[in-house]
C-alpha positions in Angstrom: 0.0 0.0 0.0 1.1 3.6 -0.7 1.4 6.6 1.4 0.5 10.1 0.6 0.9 13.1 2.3 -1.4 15.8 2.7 -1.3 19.3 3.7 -4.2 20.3 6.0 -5.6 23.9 7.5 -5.8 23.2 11.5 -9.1 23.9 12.3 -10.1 21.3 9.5 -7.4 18.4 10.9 -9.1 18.7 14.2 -13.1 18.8 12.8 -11.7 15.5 10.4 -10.0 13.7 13.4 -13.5 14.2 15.6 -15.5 13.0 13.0 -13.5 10.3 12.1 -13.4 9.2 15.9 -17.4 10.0 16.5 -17.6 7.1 13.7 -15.8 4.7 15.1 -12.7 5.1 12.2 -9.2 6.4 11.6 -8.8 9.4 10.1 -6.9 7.3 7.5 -9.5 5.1 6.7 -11.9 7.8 6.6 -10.3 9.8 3.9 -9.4 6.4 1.9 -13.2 5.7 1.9 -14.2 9.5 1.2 -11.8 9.2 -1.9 -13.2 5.8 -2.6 -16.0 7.4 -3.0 -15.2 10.3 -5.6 -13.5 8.3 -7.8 -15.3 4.8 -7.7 -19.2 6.2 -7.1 -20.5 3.0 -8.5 -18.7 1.2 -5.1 -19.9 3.9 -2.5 -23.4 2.7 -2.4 -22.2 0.0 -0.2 -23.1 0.2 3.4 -20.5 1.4 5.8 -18.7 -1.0 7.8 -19.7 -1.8 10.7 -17.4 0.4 13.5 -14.4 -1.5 15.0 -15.9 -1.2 18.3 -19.4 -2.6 18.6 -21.8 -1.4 21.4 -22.1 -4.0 24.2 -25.5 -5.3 24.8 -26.6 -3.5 28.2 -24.9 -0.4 26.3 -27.2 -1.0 23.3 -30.5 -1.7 25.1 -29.8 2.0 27.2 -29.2 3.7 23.8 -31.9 6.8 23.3 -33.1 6.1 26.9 -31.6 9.7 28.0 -33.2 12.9 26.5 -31.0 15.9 26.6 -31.6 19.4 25.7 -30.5 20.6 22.1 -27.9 22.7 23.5 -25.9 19.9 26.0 -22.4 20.0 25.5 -20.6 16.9 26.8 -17.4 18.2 26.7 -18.1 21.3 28.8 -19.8 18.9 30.9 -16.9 16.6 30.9 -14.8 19.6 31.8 -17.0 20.4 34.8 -17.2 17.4 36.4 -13.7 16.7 36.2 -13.0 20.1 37.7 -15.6 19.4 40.4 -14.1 15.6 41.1 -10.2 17.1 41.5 -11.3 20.2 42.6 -9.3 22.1 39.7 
């Protein structure tokens, strides 16, 4: 396999590294199947594969049971309970 080097604007590395991690992927194998998809369209119809980490069972059946608002952010929430628990 070949290797190719890209030049990227920060702020778009960043947004392409959460994405790729919010679906389960490397960043590699996310921009392998985007340009997968650009220059063999007839192949991109294909479902997705499935992510490398499944969801275990008692995970799965709690999925959708919480309802937050619109405007949650986890990671401020993240931030803020970490801050809380070491007192930072």
């Amino acid at each position: 396999m070949s290797q190719l080097i890209i030049t990227l604007d920060d702020d778009l590395l960043q947004a392409a590294q959460a994405h790729a991690r919010q679906h389960g992927q490397e960043l590699d194998v996310l921009v392998a199947n985007l340009l997968q998809a650009v220059v063999r369209p007839a192949q991109a119809a294909e479902p997705p594969a499935a992510p490398t980490r499944p969801l275990s069972p008692i995970v799965q059946a709690l999925y959708g049971s919480l309802k937050l608002p619109a405007d949650f952010d986890y990671r401020t929430a993240l931030e803020e309970a970490i801050a809380e628990k070491y007192g930072l």
